[in-house]
Backbone as CSV, one residue per row, in Angstrom:
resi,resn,N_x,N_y,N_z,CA_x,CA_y,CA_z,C_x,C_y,C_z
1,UNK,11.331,7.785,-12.115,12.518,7.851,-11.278,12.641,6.558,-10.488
2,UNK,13.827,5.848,-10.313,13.974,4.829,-9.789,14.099,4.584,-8.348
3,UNK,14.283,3.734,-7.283,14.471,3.667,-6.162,15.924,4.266,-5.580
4,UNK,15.790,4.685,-4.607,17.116,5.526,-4.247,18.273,3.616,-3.875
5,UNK,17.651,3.048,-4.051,18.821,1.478,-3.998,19.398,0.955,-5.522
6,UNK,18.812,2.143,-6.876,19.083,1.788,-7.576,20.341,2.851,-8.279
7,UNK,20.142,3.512,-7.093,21.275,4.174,-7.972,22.350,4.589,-7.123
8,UNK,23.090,2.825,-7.523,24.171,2.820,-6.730,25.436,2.748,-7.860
9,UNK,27.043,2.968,-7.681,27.762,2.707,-8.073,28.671,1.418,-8.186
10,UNK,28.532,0.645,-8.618,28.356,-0.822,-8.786,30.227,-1.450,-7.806
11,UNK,30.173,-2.249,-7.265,31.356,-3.118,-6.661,31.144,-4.087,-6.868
12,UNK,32.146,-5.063,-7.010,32.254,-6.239,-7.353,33.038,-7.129,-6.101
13,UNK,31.728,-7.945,-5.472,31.991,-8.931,-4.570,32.204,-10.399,-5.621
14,UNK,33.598,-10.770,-5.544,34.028,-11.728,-6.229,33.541,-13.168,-5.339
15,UNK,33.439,-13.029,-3.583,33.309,-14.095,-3.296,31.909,-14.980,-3.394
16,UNK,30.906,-14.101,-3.646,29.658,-14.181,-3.546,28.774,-15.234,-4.584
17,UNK,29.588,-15.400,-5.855,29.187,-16.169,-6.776,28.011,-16.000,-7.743
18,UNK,27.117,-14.763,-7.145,25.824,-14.834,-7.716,26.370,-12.924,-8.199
19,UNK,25.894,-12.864,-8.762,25.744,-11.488,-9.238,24.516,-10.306,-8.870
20,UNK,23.967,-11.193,-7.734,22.868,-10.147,-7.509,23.542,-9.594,-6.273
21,UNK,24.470,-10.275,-5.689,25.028,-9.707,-4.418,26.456,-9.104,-4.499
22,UNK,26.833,-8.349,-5.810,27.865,-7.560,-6.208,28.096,-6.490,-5.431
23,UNK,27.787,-5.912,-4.233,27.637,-4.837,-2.927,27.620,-5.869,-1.404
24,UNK,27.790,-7.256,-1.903,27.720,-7.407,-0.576,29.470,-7.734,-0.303
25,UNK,29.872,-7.662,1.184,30.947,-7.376,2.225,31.872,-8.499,1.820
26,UNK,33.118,-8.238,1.670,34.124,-9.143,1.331,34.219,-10.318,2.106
27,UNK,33.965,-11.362,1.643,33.663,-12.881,1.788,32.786,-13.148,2.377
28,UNK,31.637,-12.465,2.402,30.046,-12.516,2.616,29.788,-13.734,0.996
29,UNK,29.237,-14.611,1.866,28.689,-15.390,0.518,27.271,-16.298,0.933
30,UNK,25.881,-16.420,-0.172,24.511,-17.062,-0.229,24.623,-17.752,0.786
31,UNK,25.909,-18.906,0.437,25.756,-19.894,1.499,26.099,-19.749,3.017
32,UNK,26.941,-18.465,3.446,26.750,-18.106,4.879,25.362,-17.363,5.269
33,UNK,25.043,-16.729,4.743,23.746,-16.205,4.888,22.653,-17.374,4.994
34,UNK,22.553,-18.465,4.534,21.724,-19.950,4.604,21.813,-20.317,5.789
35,UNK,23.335,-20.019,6.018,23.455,-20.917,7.490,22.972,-20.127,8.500
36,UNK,23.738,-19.125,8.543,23.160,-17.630,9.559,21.935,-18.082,9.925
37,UNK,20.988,-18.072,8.230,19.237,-18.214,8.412,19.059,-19.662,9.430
38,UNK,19.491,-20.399,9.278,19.308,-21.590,9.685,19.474,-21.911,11.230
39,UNK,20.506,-21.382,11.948,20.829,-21.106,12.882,19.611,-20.544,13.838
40,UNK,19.204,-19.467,13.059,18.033,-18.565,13.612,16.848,-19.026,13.308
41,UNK,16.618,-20.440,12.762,14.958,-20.851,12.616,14.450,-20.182,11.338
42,UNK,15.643,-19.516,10.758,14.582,-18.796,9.089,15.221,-19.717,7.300
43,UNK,14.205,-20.185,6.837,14.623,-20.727,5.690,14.744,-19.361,4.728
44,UNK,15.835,-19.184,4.041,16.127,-17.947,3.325,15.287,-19.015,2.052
45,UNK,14.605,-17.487,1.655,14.028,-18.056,0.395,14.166,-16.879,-0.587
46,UNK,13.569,-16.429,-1.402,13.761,-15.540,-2.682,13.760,-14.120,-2.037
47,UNK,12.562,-14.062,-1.174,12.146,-12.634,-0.765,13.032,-12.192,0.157
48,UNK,13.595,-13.451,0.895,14.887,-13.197,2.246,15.829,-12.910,1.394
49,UNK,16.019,-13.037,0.161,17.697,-12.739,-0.634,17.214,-11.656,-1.202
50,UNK,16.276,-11.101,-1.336,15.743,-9.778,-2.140,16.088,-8.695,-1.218
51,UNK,15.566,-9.327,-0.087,16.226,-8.179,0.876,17.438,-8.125,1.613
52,UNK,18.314,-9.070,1.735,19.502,-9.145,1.921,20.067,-8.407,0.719
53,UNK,20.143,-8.057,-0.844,20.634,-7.524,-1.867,20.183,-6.235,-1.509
54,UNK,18.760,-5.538,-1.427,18.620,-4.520,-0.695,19.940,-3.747,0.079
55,UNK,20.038,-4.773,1.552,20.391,-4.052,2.150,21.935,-3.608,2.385
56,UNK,22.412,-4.886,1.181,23.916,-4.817,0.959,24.194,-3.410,0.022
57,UNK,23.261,-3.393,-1.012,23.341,-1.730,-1.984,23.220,-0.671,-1.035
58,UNK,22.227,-1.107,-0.245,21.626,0.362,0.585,23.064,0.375,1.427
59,UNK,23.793,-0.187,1.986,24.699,-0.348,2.915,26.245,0.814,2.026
60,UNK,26.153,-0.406,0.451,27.389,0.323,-0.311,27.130,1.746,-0.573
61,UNK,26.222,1.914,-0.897,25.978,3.625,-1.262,26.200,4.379,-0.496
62,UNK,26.214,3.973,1.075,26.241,4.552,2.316,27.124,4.702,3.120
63,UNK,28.484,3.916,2.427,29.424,3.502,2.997,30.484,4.690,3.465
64,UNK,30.052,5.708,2.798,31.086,6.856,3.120,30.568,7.767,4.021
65,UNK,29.490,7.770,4.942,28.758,8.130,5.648,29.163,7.826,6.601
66,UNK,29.342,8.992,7.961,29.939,8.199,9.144,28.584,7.331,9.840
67,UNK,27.413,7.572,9.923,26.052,6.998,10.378,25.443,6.461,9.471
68,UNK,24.387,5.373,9.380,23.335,5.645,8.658,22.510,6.314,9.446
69,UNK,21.789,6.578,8.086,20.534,7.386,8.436,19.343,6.561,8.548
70,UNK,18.961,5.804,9.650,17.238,5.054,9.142,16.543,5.098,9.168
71,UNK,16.313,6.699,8.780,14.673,7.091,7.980,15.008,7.142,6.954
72,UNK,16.291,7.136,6.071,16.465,7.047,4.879,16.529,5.269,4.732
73,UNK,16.995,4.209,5.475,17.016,3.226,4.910,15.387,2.735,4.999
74,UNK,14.885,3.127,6.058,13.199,2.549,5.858,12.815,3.001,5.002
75,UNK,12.939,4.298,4.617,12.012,4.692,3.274,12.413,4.202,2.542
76,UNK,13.648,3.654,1.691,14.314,2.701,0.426,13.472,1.925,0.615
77,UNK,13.587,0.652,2.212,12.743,-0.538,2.057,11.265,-0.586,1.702
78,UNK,10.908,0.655,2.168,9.197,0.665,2.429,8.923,0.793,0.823
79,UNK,9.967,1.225,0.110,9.583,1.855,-1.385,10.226,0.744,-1.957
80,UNK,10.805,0.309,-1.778,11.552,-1.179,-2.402,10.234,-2.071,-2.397
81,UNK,9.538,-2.464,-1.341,8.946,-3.740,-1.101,7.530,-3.308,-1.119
82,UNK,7.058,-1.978,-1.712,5.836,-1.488,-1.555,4.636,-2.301,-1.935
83,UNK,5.101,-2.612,-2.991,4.442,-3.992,-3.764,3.800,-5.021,-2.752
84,UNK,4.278,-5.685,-2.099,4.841,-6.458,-1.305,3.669,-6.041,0.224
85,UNK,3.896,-5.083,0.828,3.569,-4.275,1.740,3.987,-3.856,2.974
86,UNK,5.456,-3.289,2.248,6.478,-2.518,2.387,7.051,-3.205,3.557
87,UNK,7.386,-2.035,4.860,8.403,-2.654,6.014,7.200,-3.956,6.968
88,UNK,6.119,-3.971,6.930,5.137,-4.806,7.655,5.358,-6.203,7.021
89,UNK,5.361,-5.895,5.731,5.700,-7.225,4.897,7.168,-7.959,5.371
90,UNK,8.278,-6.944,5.248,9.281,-7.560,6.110,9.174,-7.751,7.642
91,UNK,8.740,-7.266,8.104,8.343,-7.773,9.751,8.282,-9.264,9.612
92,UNK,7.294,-10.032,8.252,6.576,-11.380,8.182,7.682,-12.075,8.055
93,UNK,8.981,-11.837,7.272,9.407,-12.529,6.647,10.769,-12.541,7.492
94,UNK,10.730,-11.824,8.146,12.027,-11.481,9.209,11.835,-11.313,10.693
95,UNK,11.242,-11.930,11.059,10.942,-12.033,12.825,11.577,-11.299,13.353
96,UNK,12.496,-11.077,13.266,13.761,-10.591,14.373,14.328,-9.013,13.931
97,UNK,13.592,-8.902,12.824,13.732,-7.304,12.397,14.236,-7.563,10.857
98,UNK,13.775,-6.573,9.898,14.206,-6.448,8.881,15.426,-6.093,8.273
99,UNK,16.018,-5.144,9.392,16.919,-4.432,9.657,17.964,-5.222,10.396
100,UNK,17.810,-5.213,11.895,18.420,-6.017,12.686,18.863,-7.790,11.901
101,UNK,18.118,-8.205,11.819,18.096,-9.792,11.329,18.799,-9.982,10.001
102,UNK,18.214,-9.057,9.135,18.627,-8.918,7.366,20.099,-8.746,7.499
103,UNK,20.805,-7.925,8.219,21.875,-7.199,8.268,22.672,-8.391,8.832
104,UNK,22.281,-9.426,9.817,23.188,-10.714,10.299,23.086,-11.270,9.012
105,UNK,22.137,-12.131,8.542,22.535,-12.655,7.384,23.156,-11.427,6.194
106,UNK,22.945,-10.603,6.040,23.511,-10.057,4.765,25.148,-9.567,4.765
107,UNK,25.576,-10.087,6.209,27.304,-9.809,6.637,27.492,-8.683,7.028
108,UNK,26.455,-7.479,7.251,26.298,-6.291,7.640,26.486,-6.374,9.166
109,UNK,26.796,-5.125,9.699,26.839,-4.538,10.964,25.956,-3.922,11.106
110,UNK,24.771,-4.314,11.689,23.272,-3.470,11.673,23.304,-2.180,12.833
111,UNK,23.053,-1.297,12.654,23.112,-0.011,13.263,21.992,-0.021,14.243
112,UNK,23.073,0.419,15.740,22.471,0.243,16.567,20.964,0.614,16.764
113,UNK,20.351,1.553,16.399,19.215,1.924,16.696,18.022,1.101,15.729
114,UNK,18.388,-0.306,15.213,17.895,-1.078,14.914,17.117,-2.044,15.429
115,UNK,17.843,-2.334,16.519,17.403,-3.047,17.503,16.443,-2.334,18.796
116,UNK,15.244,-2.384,18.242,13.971,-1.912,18.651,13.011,-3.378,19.750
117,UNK,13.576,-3.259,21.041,12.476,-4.532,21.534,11.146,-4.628,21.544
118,UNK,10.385,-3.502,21.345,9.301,-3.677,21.473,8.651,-3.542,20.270
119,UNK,9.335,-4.017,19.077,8.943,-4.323,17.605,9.264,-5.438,17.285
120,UNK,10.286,-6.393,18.314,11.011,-7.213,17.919,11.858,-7.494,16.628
121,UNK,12.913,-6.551,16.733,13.829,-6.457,15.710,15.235,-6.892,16.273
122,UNK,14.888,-7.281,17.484,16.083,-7.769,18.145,15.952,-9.378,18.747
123,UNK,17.055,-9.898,17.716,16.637,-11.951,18.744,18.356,-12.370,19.444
């Protein structure tokens, strides 16, 4: 059985250019997300766009939802990146929250209860 991020119903973000970010937000594109990163002291690299694609699917699937739910989006990530070692691994790679931070660069509106200060998920 696959990851609950894989079974999404596919959209097509035309501005985006890359095809891995086909769920991400109308005129969300790599290269604003670079800058975003840049702005904030983070070089986006493979694993920062792995989870920016993450959280743009996890976002589309969810979209008809008046809340998210984020014990359902941590468990996607934690099971997404398990490999990896899961949401701790994103802590490394995202200072400012996996959630909170991912969601600025990924053109998302990160849900309030994201911003956790004493995890630092908030910059």
């Amino acid at each position: 059985m696959g990851s609950i991020l894989d079974m999404i119903d596919p959209r097509q973000n035309k501005d985006s250019g890359d095809p891995r970010f086909r769920y991400a937000p109308e005129g969300w594109t790599p290269a604003a997300a670079r800058e975003t990163a840049r702005q904030e002291g983070v070089n986006l690299g493979e694993d920062h766009l792995d989870l920016i694609h993450a959280l743009q699917e996890f976002f589309a699937r969810h979209a008809d939802q008046p809340a998210l739910n984020m014990r359902d989006l941590h468990d996607a990530l934690e099971e997404k990146f398990h490999h990896k070692g899961g949401i701790k691994y994103l802590y490394s790679i995202m200072p400012g929250g996996p959630v909170a931070q991912g969601c600025r660069f990924a053109g998302l509106k990160a849900p309030a209860s994201s911003y956790d200060l004493g995890f630092g998920s908030a910059s």
